[in-house]
N, C-alpha and C positions, 0 to 999 in steps of 0.2 A: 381484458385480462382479469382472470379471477382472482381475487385476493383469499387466501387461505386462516381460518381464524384459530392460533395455536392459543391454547393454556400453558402454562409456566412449566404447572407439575408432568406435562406431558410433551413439552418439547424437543423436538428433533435435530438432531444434530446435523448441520450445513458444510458445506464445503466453504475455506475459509479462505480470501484472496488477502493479498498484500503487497503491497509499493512499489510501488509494485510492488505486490507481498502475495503471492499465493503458496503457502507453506506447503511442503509437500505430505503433512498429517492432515488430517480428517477426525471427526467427533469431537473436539471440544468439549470438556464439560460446560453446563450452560453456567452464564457469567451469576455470580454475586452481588450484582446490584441489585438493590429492591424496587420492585416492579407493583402496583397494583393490585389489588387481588382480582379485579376484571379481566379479561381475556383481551389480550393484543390481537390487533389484526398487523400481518407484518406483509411484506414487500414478499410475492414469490420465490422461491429458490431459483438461483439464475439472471434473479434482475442484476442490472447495471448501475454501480454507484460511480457517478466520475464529480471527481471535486474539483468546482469552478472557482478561481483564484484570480479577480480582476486586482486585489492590491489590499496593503493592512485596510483595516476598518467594516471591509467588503468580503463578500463572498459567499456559496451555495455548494450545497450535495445536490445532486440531479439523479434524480433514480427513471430509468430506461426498463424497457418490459425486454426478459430475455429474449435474447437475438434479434434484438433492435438493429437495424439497419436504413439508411437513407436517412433523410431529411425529415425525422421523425420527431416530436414532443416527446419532453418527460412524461412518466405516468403519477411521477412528485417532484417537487423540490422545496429542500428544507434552506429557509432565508429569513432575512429580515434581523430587528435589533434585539427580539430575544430572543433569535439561537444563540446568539455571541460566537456565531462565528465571522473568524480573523484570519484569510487569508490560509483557508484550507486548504491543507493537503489529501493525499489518496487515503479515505476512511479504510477501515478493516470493519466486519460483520459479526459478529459473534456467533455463536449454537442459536442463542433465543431470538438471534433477526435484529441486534440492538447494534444502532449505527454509529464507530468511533473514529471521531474526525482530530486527526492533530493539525493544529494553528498553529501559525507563524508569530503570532500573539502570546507566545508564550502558554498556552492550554492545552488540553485536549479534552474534548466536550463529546458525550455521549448521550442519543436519543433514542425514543424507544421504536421500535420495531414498526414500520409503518410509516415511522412520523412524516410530516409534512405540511409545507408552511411557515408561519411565525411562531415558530412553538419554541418555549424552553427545552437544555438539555433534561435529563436525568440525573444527569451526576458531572461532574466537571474537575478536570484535577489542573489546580494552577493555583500558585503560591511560592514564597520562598525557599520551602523543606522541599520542594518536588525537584528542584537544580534546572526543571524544563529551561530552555536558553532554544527557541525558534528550533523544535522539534519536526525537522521534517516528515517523519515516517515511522510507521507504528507496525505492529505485528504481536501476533497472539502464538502461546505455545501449548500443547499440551493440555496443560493443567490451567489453560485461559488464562494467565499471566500475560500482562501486558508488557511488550519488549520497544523502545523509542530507540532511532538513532537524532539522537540531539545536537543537530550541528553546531550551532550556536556556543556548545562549550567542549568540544572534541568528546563527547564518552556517550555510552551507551549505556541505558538506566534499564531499568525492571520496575515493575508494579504489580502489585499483589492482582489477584482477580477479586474485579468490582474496587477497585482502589478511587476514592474522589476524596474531595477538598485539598489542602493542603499539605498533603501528606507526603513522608521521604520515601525513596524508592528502597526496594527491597537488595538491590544489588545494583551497582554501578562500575560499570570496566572504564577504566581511566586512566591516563597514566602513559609518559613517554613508550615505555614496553610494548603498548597497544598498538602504538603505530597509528591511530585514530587523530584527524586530521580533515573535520566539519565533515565529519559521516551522512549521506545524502537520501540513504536508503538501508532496509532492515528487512532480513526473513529469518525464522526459524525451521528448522527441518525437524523430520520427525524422531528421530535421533537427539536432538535436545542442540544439536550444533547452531549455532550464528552465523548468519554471516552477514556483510554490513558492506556497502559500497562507499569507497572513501573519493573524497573530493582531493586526493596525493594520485589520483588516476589508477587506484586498484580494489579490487576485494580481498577482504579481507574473511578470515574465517577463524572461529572460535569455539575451542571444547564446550561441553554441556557443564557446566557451575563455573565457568567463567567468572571471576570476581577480582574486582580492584586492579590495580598496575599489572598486567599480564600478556605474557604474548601470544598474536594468533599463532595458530597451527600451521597455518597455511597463507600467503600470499600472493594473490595472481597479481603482475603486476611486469610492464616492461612493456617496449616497442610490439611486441608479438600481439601481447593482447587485444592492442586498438582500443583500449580502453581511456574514455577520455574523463567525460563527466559522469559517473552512474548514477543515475538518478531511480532507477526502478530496478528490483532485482524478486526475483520469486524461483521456487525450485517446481520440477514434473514429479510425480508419479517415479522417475527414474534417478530422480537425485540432479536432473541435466540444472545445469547454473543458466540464469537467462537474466541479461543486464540487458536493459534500457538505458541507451548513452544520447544526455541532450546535447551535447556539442559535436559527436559524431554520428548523429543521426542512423543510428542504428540501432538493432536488436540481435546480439550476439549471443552465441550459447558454448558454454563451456563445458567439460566431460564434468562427472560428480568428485574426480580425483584431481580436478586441477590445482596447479601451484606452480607459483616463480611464471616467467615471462613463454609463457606458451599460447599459442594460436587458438582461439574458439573452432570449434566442429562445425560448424555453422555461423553463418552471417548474413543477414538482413540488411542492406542497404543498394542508398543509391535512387536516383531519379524516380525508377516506377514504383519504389515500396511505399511512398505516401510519408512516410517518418522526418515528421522536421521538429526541431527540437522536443525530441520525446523526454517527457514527466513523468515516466511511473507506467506500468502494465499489470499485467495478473493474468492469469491463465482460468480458462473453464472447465468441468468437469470433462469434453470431448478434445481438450489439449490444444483449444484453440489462444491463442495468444492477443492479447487487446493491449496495445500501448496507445500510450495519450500526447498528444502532439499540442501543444502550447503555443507552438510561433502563430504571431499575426496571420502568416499566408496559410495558416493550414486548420489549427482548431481543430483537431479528427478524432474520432477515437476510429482507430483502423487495427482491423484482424486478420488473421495467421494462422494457415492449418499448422499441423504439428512439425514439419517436417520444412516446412518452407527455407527455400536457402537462395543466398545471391541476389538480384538486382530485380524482385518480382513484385508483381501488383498484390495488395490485400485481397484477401476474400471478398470483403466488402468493409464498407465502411461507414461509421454515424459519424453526420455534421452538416450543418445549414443551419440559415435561420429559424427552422422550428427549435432546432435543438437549445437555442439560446446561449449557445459556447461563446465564453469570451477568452478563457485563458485555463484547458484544462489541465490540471497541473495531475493527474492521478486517476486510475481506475481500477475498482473491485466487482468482485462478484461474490 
């Protein structure tokens, strides 16, 4: 696979996945951290990032060459004691290829385009002013702002773009009104709306400047839903809602209007979908759907034409011993 060598002042803007997070906007500006004045070589568009989460103190980004399938080798993987990464969750990708990993270690560590190895990040936000508290899931908006659902302390934090060290977030929803309740998952739409997957068995959704003690707009939530644990959630091209549940082993999609205790348009589960304790997914530019499967018996990252519905086999699937999976907790592209 060819790796492609971008300059800074001339970089292209990518399709952005998340926490499963793949936001349903596109372009990014490219992020504000400072880079080099050399030219990065970065990871093609379309590669595969899934975050391997063997436990605190451990763990790796594994970057896959697009439309990786079988029982393949990474084409990188970013490890060892100076990445400082702790128990990674599903990185998000920026415009310029720079790869942001939130840990369970209380960080989120970003590297540069390419990386791989024992490499330091770039920039790293963790400290007391950041409130980070075992941030599961990250996402990018618009204007490259970084959005956390921070489980760890019930609220959802913002971050300036290119934000590192110790520094406080730009906006923090918190507050009994929120309803927010160890938030497990986080996407932005293109519209500026949130929406956050609560560990109270719902989603939750949020106006665009969302700040402080406030309520969503929307709550899907109730027996209807089947919503149990959300652990991944990303929006289409359509606005379609798609939750990765790791207790009920599914991948459910909900209309762009949903709210209160209503039934998904679609659902994934069941014996032949391959889906056991799904961690997070993301969506590809051809609408195809990757969720990441974490239990012991499965370790998969398995994919999904667009439309897939009921009790069906993946497209196909990455996983085996080449792949090195021990515990994929999340997948981007």
């Amino acid at each position: 696979m060819r790796l492609y060598i971008f300059f800074i002042a001339i970089a292209l803007s990518t399709t952005l996945a998340s926490c499963g997070y793949r936001s349903e906007q596109t372009g990014v500006p490219a992020s504000t951290l400072s880079h080099a004045v050399s030219p990065h070589i970065r990871y093609p568009v379309g590669s595969i990032y899934v975050a391997d989460n063997p436990g605190f103190g451990k763990g790796s980004i594994d970057i896959f060459a697009a439309n990786a399938k079988g029982n393949v080798a990474p084409i990188g993987v970013i490890t060892g004691l100076n990445t400082t990464i702790n128990a990674p969750f599903r990185p998000v990708i920026d415009s310029v290829g720079d790869i942001i990993v939130p840990n369970a270690g209380s960080s989120i560590t970003t590297f540069a385009p390419g990386a791989t190895g024992n490499v330091a990040p770039i920039a790293t936000i963790a400290g007391p002013s950041t409130g980070l508290n075992f941030p599961e899931c990250v996402a990018l908006d618009s204007s490259g702002n970084l959005w956390v659902a921070n489980s760890g302390a019930n609220d959802i934090l913002e971050f300036a773009a290119g934000a590192s060290g110790n520094v406080a977030p730009i906006v923090t929803i918190a507050g009994s009104n929120t309803l927010l309740a160890g938030p497990l998952c986080i996407a932005v739409g293109k519209t500026g709306k949130i929406y956050a997957g609560n560990n109270t068995h719902s989603i939750l959704v949020f106006k665009k400047g969302s700040n402080g003690n406030v309520a969503p707009i929307r709550d899907i939530t109730g027996s209807a839903t089947l919503i149990n644990r959300p652990q991944g959630i990303w929006l289409d091209g359509g606005a379609d809602i798609f939750v990765a549940d790791e207790q009920a082993n599914s991948l459910a999609v909900f209309s762009p209007t949903a709210n209160g205790n209503v039934a998904p348009v679609r659902l994934i589960a069941g014996s032949a979908t391959g889906i056991s304790g799904a961690f997070g997914g993301t969506q590809d530019s051809a609408k195809r759907s990757y969720v990441s499967n974490a239990l012991a018996l499965a370790q998969t990252i398995t994919v999904y034409t667009s439309l897939e519905n009921g009790n069906t086999a993946p497209k196909h699937t990455i996983g085996g011993s080449k792949t090195g999976f021990i515990s994929p907790d999340g997948v981007s592209i």
